[in-house]
DOMI-340671 format. One record per residue (C-alpha): residue number from 1; residue in three letters; chain; y, x, z. Coordinates in nm, 3 decimals, decimal comma, m for minus. Each point is the difference from the previous one (the first is absolute). Example, Ala and Ser with C-alpha at 12.3 -4.5 7.8 and 13.67 -1.06 7.14 Angstrom:
2
 koldo lodren roro      py      px      pz
     1    ALA    A  m0,450   1,230   0,780
     2    SER    A   0,344   0,137  m0,066
//
This chain:
331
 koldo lodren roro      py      px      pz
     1    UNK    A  m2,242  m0,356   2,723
     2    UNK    A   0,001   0,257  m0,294
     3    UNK    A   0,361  m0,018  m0,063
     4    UNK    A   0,122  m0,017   0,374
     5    UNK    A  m0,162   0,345   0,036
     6    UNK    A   0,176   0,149  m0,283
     7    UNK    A   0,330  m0,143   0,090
     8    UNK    A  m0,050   0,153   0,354
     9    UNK    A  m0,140   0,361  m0,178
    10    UNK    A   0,329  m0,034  m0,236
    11    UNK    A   0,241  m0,032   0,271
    12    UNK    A  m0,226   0,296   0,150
    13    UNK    A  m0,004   0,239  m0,260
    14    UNK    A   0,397  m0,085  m0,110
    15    UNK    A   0,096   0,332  m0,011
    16    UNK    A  m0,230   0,150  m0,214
    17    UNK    A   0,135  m0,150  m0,297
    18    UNK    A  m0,271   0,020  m0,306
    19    UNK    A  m0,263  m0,133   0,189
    20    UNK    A   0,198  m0,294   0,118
    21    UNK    A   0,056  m0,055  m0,368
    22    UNK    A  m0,362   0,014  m0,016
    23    UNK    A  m0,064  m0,264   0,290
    24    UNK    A   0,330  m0,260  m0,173
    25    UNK    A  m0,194   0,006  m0,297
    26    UNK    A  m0,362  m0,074   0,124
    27    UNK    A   0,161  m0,285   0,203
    28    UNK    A   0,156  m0,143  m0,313
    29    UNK    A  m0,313  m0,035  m0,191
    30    UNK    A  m0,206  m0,158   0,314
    31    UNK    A   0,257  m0,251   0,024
    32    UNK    A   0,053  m0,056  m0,369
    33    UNK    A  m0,400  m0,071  m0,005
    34    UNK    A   0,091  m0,309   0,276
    35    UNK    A   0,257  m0,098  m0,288
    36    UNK    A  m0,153  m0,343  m0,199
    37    UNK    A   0,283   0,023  m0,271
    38    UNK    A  m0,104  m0,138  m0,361
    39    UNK    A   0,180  m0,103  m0,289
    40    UNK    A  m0,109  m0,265  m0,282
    41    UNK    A  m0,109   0,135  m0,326
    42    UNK    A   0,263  m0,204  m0,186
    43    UNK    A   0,251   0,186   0,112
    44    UNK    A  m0,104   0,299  m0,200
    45    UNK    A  m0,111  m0,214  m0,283
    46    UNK    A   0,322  m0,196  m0,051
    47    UNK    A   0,185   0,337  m0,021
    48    UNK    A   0,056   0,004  m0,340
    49    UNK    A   0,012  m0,404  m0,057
    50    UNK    A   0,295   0,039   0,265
    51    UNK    A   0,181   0,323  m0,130
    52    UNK    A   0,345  m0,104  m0,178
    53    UNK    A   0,059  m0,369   0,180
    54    UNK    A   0,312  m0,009   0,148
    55    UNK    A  m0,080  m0,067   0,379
    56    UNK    A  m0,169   0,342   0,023
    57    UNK    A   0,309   0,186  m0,095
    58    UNK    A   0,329   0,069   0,276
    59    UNK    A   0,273  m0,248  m0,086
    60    UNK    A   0,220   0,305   0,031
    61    UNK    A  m0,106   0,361   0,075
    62    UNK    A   0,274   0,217   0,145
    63    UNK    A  m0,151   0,392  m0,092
    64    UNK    A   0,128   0,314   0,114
    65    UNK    A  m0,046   0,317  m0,123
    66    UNK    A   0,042   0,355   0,188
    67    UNK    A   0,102   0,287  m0,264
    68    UNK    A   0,152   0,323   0,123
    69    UNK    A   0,180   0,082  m0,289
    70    UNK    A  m0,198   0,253  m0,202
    71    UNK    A   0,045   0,092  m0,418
    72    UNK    A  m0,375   0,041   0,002
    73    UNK    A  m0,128  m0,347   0,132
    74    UNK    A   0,288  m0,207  m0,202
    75    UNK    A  m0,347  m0,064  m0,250
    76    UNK    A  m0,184  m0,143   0,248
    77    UNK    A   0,262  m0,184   0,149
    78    UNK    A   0,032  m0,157  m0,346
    79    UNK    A  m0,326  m0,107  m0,059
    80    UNK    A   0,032  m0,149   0,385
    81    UNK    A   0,277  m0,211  m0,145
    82    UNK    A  m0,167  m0,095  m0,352
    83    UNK    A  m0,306  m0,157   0,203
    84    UNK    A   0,237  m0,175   0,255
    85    UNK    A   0,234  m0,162  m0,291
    86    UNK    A  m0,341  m0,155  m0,123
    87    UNK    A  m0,067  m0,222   0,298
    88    UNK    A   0,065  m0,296  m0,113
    89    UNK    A   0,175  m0,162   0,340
    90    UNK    A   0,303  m0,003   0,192
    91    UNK    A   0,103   0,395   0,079
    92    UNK    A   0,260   0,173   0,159
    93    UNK    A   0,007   0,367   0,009
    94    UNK    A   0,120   0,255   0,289
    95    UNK    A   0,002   0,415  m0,046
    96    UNK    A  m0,002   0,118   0,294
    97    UNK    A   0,130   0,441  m0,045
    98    UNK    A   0,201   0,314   0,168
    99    UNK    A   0,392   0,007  m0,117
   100    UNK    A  m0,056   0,031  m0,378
   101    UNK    A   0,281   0,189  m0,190
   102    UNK    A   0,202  m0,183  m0,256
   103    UNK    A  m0,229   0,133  m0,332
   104    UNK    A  m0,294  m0,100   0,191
   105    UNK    A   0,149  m0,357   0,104
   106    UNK    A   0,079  m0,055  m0,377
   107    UNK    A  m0,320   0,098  m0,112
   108    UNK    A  m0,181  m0,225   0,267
   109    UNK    A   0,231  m0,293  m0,064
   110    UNK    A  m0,071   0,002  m0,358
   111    UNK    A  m0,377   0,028  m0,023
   112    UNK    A   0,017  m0,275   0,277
   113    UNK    A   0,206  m0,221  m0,232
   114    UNK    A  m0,248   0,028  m0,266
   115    UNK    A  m0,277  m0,073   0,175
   116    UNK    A   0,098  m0,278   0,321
   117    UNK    A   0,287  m0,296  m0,044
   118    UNK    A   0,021   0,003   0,412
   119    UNK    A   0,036   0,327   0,173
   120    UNK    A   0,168   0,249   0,190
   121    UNK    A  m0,009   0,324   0,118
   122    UNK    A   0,028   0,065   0,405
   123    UNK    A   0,170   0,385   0,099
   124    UNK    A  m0,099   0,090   0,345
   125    UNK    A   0,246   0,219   0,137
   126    UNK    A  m0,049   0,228   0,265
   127    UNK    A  m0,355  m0,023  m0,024
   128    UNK    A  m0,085   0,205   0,310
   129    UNK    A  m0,337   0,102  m0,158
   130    UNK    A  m0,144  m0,089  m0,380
   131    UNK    A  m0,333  m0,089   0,166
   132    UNK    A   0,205  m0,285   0,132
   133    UNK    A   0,101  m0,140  m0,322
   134    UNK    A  m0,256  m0,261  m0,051
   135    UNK    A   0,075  m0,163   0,354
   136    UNK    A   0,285  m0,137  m0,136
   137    UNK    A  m0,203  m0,248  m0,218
   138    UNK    A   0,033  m0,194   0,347
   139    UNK    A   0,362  m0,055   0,030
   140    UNK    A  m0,091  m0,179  m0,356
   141    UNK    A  m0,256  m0,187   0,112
   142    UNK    A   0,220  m0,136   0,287
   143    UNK    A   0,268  m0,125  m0,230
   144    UNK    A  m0,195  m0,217  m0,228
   145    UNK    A  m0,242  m0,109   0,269
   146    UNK    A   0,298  m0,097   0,210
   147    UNK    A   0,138  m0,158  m0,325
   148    UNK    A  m0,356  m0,213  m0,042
   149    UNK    A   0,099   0,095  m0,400
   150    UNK    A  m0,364   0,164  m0,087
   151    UNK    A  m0,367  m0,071   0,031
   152    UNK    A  m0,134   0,316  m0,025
   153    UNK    A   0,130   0,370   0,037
   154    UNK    A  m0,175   0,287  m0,148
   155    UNK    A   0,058   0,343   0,083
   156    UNK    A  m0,070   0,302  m0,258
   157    UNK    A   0,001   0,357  m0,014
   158    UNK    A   0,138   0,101  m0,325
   159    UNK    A  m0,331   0,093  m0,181
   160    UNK    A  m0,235  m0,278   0,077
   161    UNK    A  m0,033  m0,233  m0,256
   162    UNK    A  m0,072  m0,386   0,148
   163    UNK    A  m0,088  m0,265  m0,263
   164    UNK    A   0,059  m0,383  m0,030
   165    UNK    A  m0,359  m0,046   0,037
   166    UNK    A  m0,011   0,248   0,322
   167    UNK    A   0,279  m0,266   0,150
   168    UNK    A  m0,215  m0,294  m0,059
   169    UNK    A  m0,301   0,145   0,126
   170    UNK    A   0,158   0,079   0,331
   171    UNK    A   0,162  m0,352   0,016
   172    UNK    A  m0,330  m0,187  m0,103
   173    UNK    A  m0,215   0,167   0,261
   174    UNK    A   0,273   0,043   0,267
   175    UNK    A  m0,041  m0,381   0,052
   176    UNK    A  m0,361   0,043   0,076
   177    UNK    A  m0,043   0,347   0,206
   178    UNK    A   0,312  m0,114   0,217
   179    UNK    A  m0,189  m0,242   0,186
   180    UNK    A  m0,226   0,300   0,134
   181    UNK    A   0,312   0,182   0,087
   182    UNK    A  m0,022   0,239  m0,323
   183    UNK    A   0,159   0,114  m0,321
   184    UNK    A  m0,078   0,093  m0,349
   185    UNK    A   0,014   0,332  m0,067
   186    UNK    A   0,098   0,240  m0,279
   187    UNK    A  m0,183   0,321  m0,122
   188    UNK    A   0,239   0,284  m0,147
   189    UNK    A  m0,210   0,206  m0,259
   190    UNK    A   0,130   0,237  m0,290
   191    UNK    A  m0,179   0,045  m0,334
   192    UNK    A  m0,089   0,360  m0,102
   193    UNK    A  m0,189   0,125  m0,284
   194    UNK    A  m0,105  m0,407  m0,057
   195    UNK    A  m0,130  m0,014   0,387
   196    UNK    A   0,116  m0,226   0,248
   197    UNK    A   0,046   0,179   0,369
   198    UNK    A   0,066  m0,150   0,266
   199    UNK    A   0,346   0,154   0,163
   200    UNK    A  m0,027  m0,111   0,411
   201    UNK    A  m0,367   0,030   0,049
   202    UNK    A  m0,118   0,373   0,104
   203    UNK    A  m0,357  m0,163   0,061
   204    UNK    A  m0,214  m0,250  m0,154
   205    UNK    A   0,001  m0,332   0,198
   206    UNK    A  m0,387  m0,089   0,093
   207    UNK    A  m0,026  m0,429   0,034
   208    UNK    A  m0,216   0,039   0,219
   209    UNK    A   0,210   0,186   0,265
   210    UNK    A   0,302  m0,157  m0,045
   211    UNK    A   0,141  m0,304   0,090
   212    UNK    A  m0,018  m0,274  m0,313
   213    UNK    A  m0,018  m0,388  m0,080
   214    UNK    A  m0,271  m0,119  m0,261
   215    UNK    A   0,027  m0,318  m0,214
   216    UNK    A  m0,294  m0,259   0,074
   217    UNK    A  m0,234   0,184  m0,233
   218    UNK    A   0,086   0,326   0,037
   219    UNK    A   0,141   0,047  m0,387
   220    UNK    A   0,338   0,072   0,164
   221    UNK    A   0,185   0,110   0,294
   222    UNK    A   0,304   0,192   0,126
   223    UNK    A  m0,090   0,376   0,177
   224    UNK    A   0,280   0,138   0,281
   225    UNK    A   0,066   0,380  m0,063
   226    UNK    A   0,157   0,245   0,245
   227    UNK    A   0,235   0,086  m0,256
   228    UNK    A   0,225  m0,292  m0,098
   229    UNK    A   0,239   0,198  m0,119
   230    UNK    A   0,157  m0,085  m0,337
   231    UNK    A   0,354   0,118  m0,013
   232    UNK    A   0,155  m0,432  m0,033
   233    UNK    A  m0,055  m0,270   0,180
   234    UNK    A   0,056  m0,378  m0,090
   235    UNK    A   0,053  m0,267   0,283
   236    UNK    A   0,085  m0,350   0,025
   237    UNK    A   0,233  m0,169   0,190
   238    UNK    A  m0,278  m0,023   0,272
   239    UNK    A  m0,041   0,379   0,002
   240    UNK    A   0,355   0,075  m0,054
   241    UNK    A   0,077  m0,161   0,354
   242    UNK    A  m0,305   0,096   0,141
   243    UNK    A   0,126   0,380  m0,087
   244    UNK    A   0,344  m0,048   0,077
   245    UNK    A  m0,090  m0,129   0,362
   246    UNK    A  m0,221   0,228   0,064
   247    UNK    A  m0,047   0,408   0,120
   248    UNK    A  m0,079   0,118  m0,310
   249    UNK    A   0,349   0,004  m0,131
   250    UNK    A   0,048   0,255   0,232
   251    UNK    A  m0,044   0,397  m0,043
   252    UNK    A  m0,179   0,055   0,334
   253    UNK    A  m0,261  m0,242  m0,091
   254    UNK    A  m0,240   0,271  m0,103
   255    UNK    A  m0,016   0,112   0,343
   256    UNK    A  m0,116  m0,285   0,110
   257    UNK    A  m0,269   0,015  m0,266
   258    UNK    A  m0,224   0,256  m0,078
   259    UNK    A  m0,124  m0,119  m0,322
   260    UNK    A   0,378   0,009  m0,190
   261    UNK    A   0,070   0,302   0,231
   262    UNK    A  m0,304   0,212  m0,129
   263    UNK    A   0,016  m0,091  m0,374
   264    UNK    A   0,368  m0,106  m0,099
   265    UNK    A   0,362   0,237   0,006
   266    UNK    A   0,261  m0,164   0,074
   267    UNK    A   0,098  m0,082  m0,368
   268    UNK    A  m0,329  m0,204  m0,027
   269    UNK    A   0,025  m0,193   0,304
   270    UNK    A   0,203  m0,208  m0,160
   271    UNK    A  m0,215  m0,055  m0,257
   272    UNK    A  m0,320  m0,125   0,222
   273    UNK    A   0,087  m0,080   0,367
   274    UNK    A   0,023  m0,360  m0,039
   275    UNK    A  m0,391   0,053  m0,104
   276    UNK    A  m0,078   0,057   0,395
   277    UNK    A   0,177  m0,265   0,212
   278    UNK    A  m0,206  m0,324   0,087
   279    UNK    A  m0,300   0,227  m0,114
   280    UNK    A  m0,315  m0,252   0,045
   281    UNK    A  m0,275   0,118   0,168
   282    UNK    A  m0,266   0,179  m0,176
   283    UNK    A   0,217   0,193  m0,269
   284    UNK    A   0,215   0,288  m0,025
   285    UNK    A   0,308  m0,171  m0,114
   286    UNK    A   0,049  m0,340  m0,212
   287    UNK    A  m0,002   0,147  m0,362
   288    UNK    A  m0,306  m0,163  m0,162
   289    UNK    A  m0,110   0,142  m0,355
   290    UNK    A  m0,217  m0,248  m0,243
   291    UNK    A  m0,293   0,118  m0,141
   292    UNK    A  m0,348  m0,154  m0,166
   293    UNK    A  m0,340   0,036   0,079
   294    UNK    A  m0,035   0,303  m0,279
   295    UNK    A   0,245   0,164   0,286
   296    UNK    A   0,207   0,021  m0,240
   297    UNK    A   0,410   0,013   0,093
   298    UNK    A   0,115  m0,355  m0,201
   299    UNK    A   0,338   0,121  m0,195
   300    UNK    A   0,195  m0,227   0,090
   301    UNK    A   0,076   0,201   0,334
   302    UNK    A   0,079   0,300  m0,208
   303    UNK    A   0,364   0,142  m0,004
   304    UNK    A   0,071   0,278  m0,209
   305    UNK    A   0,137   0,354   0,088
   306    UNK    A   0,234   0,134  m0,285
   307    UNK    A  m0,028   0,350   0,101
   308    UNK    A  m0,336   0,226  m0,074
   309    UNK    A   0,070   0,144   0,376
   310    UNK    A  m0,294  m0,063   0,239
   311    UNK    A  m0,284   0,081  m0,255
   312    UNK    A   0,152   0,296  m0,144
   313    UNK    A   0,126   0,141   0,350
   314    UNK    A  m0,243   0,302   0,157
   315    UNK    A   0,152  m0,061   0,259
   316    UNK    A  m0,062  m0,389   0,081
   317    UNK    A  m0,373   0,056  m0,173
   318    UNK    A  m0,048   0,202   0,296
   319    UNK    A   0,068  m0,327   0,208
   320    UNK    A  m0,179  m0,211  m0,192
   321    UNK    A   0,272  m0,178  m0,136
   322    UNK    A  m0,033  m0,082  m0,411
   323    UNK    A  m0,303   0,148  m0,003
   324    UNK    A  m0,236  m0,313  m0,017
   325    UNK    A  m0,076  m0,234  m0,276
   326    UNK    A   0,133  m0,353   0,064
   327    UNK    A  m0,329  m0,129  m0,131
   328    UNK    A  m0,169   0,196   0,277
   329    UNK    A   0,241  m0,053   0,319
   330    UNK    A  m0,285  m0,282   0,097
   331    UNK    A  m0,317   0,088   0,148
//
């Protein structure tokens, strides 16, 4: 009875905007109490028996990698490449960029060499708007999925650093959380001054108010934030056809969606939309982050910003964003 009058006072008070926000996230946590999800405890314990066998790893990962060309992020970009020639698995590398000139195609070409046997580097031209760049990890996606040559694709901004370990950890528990119409998640953090922040997080997450799934005894579970964003995302073939069939692909699906249309430009959408189709009832989108019953943040999850940006920006502090410690985002 509860939630059929807040539907009806949602669809009442539509227009006002924030408070509706207010009234989609109380009826999110009422149903997500009706939710009976739980996971078995060997799942977390086996982690690290599991971690390196060969069935948790993509038979072949097909990555791409957005980089508008800049002089100053060519470090980063490197040490993006140094931790992806380390995976020890079937890789094929895409750079995605803006017309490069001829220096700057040399230069790219030859760090690539030195770092990635299969490669290549993808010049959009005419790009109607930069913001637009990333969107063209799609047409990618398409080819190998139509060419059923890839288990897995990855998608990267050029500063986040995404280790083997990261991979498995999304393939081990993707197996399990799939079945409750969810998917591992990633946190982005940065390291300043020998802290860990948290990047996508302008508030602490509170267990108790948000939707999450416990293991049988409570040492471990998986917490749903409101802010799933980690600039990547890595999909199956599943999710790759799931996305590629679906309205998220398309630019006016944040219209359609007030969650991605409030938080995310346009750049980002990319990045995250695939996070709110087939959303199951009770949680705010289908990212699921592990953590342990110290509400601690297990590592596994975390995915490393190269940049000192977020925590060292006025600017985003105001926000919120890089401003809390990872091993306080749980409440």
């Amino acid at each position: 009875m509860l939630i059929f009058f807040l539907n009806k006072l949602r669809k009442l008070l539509k227009s006002i905007g924030k408070l509706e926000f207010v009234i989609i996230e109380k009826l999110i946590f009422i149903e997500s109490c009706v939710n009976n999800f739980h996971l078995n405890d060997k799942y977390f314990n086996n982690f690290d028996v599991n971690y390196r066998k060969k069935k948790f790893f993509p038979k072949k990962l097909i990555i791409v990698i957005c980089f508008f060309y800049n002089k100053k992020k060519i470090e980063n970009l490197k040490k993006t490449l140094n931790q992806i020639s380390s995976y020890r698995f079937k890789k094929n590398l895409t750079i995605i960029t803006s017309p490069l000139e001829n220096s700057h195609r040399k230069e790219l070409n030859k760090i690539l060499r030195s770092k990635i046997n299969n490669y290549q580097i993808l010049e959009i031209k005419n790009l109607p708007d930069y913001n637009l760049l990333p969107w063209y990890s799609l047409n990618v996606m398409r080819q190998y999925f139509k060419k059923k040559s890839n288990s897995h694709f990855l998608y990267l901004e050029d500063d986040i650093l995404i280790s083997d370990k990261n991979i498995f950890y999304w393939i081990y528990f993707r197996n399990i959380l799939k079945k409750f119409g969810l998917i591992p998640g990633f946190l982005r953090y940065e390291k300043n001054k020998n802290t860990t922040f948290s990047v996508d997080n302008p508030k602490k997450i509170k267990i108790s108010k948000n939707p999450h799934i416990y293991s049988l005894n409570k040492k471990f579970g998986f917490i749903n934030s409101k802010y799933p964003y980690h600039a990547m995302y890595l999909m199956d073939r599943e999710l790759m056809k799931n996305y590629l069939t679906s309205n998220a692909v398309k630019f006016d699906f944040a219209f359609h969606n007030k969650s991605i249309k409030s938080l995310y430009p346009i750049k980002e959408q990319l990045n995250i939309s695939y996070a709110y189709i087939n959303v199951p009832k009770g949680f705010h989108n289908r990212m699921m982050i592990p953590f342990n019953h110290r509400k601690e943040i297990l590592n596994y999850c975390l995915v490393k910003h190269n940049e000192i940006k977020y925590s060292k920006s006025n600017k985003l502090n105001k926000l919120g964003y890089g401003t809390i410690k990872v091993k306080d985002l749980l409440i």
